[in-house]
N, C-alpha and C positions, 0 to 999 in steps of 0.2 A: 770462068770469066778471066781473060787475058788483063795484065796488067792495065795497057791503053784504053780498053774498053773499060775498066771501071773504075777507069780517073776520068772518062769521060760521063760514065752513069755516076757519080761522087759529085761532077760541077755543077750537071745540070738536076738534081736532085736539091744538092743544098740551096741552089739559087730559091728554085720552088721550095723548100721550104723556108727559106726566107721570107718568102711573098707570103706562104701562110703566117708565118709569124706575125709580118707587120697586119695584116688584115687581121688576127687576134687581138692584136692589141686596139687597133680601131675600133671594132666592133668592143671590146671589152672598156674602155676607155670612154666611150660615147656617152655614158649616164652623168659623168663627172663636167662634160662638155658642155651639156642640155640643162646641167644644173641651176644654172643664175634662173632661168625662166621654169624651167619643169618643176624646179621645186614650191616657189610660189603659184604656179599654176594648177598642180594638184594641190596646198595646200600642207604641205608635210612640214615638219619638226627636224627640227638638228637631228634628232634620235632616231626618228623613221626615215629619211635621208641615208642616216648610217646605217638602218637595218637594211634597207634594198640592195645599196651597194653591198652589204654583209653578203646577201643571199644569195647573190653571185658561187663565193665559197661555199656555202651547207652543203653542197653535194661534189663539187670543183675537189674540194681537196682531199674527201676519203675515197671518191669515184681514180685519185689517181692510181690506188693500190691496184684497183680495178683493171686501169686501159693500161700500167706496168706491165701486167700477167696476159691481157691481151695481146700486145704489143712483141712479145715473147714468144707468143704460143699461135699465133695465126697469120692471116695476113696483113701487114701492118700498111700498106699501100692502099688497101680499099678502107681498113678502118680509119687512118685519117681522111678520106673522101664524105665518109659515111658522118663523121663527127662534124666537118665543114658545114657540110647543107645544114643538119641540125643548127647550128648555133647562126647561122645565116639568115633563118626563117626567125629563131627568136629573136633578133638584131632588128628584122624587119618589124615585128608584130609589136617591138615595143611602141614603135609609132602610134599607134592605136587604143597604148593603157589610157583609164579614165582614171583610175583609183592605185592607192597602198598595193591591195591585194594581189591586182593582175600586171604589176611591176613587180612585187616579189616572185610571182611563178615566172616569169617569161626572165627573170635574172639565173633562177633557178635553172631553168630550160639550158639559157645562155653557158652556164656553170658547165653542165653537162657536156655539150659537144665541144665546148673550148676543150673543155677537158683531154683530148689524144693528143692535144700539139706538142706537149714537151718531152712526154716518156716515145710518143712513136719516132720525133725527127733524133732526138740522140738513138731509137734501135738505128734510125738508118743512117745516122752520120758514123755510127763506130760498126757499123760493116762495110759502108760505103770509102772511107777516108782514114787514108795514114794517120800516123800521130805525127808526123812532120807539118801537118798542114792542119792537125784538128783547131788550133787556133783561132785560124783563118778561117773555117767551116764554122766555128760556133760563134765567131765575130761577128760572123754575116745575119746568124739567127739573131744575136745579139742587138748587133744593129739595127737589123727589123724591129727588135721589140720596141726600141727609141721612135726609129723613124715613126711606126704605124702611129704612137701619139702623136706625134710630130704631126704625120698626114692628118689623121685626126680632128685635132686641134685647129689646125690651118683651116680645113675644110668644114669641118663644122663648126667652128668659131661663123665663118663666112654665111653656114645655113641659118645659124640660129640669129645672126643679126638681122637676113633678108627674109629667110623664110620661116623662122619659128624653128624649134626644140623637134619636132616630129618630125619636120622633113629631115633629122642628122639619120634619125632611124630607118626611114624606109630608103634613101639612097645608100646608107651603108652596108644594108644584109643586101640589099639588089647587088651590088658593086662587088662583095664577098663571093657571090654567087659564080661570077664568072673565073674563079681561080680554076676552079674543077676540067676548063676545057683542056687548058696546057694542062696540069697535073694526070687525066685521065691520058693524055699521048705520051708522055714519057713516061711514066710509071707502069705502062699497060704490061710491058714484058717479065715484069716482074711479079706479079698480079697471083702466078701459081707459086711465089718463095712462100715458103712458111720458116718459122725459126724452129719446126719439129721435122721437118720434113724427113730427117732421116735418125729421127728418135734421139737425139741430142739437145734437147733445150733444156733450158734450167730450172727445173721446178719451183715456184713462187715461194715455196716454202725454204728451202735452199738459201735465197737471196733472202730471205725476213728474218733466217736464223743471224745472218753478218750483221755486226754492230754498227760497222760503219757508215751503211746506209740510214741511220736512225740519228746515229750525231751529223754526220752531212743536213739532216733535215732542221735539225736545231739551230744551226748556221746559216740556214735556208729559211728559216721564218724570220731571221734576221734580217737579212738583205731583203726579202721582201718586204716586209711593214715599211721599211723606208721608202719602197719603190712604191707599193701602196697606198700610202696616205698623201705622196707626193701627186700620185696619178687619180685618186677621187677625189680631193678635196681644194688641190691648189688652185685650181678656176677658180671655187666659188668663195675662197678664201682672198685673192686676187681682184675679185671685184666687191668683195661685204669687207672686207677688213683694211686693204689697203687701198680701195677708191677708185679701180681701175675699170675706164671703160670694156666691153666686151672687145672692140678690136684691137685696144693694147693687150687686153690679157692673153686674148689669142696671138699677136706675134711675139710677146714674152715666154710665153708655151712653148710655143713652136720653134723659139730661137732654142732652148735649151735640148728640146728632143732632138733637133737636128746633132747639137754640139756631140750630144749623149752618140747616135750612133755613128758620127763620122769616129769617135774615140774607140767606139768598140773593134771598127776595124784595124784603127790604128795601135791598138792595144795588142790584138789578135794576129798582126804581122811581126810585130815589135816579141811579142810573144815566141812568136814560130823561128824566129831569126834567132834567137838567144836558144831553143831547142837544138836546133840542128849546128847551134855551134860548140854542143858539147853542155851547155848549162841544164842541170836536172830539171826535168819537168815539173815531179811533183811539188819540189820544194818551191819552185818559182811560181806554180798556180796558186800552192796555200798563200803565199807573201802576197799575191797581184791581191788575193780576197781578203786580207787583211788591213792591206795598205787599202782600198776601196771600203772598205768598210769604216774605215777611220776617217778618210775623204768624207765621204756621206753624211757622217754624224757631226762632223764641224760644220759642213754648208747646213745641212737641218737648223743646227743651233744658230748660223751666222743669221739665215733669213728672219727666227722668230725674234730678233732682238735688234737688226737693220732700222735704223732711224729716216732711211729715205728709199723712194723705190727705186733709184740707182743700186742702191747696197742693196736691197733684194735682187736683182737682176743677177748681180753680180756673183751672191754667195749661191743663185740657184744655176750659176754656169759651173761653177765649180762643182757641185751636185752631178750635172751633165756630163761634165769631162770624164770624172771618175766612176760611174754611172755605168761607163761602155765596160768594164772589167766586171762588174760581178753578174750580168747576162751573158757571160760566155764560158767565166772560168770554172765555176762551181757544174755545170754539165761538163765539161771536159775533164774535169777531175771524176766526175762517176764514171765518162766512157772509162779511161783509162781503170778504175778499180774493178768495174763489171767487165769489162772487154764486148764484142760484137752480141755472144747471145746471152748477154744477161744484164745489159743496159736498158732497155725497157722496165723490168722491174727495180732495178738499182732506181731508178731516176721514178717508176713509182712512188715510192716509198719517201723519197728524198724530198719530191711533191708533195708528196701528200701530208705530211709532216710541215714543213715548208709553209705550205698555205694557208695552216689555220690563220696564220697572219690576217687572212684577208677575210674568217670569219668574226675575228678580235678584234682586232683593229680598228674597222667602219664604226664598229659598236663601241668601242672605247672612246674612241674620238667624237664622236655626236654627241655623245653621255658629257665631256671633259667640257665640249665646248660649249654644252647647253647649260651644265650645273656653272659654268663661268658666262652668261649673258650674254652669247657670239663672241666670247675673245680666244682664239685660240694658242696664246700661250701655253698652256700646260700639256694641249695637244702637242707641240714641238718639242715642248722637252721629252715628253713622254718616248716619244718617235727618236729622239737623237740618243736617249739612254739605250734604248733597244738595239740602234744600229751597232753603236759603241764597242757594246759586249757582243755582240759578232766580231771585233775584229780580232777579240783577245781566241774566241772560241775557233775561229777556222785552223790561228793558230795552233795553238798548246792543243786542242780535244783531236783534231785527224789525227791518225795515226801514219805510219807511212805508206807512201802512196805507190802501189804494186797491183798487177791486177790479184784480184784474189784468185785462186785455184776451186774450180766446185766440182774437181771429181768427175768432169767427162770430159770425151775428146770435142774437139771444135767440132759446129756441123756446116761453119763458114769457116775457108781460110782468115787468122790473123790481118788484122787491115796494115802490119808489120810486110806481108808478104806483096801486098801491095806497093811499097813505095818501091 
């Protein structure tokens, strides 16, 4: 593959997975959406609330050791196709739970096919794309991850006002649905890569033996609980706690996720521009995730203590702005440690670690705010302590940032040879 040709398979790759992204996040984001109404209308508790959205993760985040090694070892173009449809159909079916039970499976289900987006689009951003530009490649996932709440929120704020809690679900795994036409046209040529094709992938075991993808993950359940608690609970905390109608809370939502990925790109150029003029990478992505992480845990704390919903607005922009940096830089710190074939499983493991967040979490938080009578003060501190010690952790715990060597030749050229 010639230079031009796979800066031109790198743009239109990352764009699409962009679009999976924010469509991830839509779809994964919806229950938190439907909440003011779904919750009273099945009838559930702070506690079983937090367990549904829980059970999203039970299988999400050890299934990611999983679709790593896939990711790695097959073809990672049809396995995200194949993980799409799945979590699309469960996106649809939730429309249709009556009860607890069959919200927990179809979260489950949901868990599952979310599950290839993040270990498959880093294998093909760090084959596909320089490091001059990975920035800018993971800004755009980044920003998808924003936008998709963004869209989300906007949209299904609008369903659940006019149409009820169910129609968020059946138009959003419908609407999911049609990513697959552009992705199966440009990805088709690619369809026979495998990352063994010529006996050089990196054995799962190889990447589980390096440390570094194991503390990457510890600083990775950091930034997510904040991204977490902020992304299931803030609607319904938004309209039980501080009074807000469904259409304010929906454009107070939506103003923030907007804010969140216009920064991620602006973080992600700002980024690549200080690269290519000589400033070390690695050291400037651990600092973006620390300074972000510090960000997050002030606005966390500004909001639970905000005396007006101006001052919330306001500390949850903040939140937003800073927001855009820790969904890009922490995956571009794994390409850069794993390099093309061994970023799938680096970014496994990093996942899958990463996310118990999002089986603790839910459940900590329902638990906090129900042993406190709907007040969810102690849920914010809890969540702002959390973030905090992420920022000391990305710091002082990585060590330097190089790719590691695992003992085989490439079986793709360096994405170095690319630029």
């Amino acid at each position: 593959m010639d230079a031009q040709r796979a800066g031109r398979a790198g743009v239109w790759l990352t764009l699409l997975l962009g679009a999976l992204v924010l469509l991830n996040y839509v779809d994964r984001g919806a229950l938190g959406i439907a909440a003011p109404r779904l919750k009273s209308e099945l009838g559930l508790s702070p506690y079983e609330f937090g367990l549904a959205v829980s059970a999203f993760s039970w299988v999400y985040a050890p299934a990611q050791f999983a679709v790593g090694w896939l990711a790695d070892r097959f073809c990672v173009y049809r396995l995200i196709a194949a993980g799409l449809a799945l979590w699309a159909l469960a996106t649809l079916l939730t429309g249709f739970v009556s009860g607890l039970a069959m919200l927990i499976v179809l979260r489950v289900v949901l868990g599952i096919g979310e599950g290839v987006a993040f270990p498959a689009a880093s294998k093909i951003i760090a084959r596909h794309v320089p490091g001059g530009r990975r920035g800018i490649a993971n800004g755009t996932v980044a920003a998808a991850l924003a936008w998709g709440p963004a869209l989300g929120t906007f949209a299904g704020g609008l369903l659940l006002f006019y149409s009820g809690w169910r129609a968020i679900f059946w138009t959003f795994g419908a609407v999911t649905v049609l990513w697959l036409v552009p992705w199966l046209l440009v990805s088709r040529s690619h369809w026979s890569d495998r990352a063994s094709r010529s006996g050089e992938n990196v054995p799962v075991r190889e990447v589980m033996r390096q440390t570094t993808p194991w503390v990457m993950g510890i600083g990775h359940f950091c930034n997510t609980y904040g991204f977490f608690f902020l992304l299931a609970w803030l609607p319904l905390y938004l309209v039980q706690s501080r009074g807000l109608s469904i259409l304010q809370m929906t454009w107070m939502t939506t103003m923030v996720y907007l804010v969140q990925g216009t920064g991620a790109l602006l973080w992600g150029l700002w980024s690549d521009a200080l690269v290519q003029r000589g400033v070390d990478e690695g050291r400037l992505r651990k600092g973006l995730m620390s300074f972000y992480q510090a960000g997050l845990a002030t606005a966390i704390l500004g909001v639970a203590l905000a005396t007006t919903t101006n001052g919330v607005f306001g500390w949850l922009l903040l939140a937003g702005a800073v927001s855009g940096i820790g969904g890009s830089n922490c995956y571009a710190l794994s390409q850069m440690y794993a390099g093309p074939r061994a970023a799938g499983g680096w970014v496994g493991i990093m996942n899958g670690v990463g996310n118990t967040s999002g089986i603790i979490g839910p459940i900590l938080t329902g638990l906090l705010v129900g042993w406190n009578g709907g007040d969810y003060q102690a849920a914010f501190y809890v969540s702002a302590a959390i973030v905090a010690f992420g920022a000391f952790w990305w710091w002082f715990a990585l060590p330097e940032v190089r790719q590691v060597s695992f003992g085989h030749a490439a079986a793709f050229p360096s994405t170095a040879a690319l630029e």
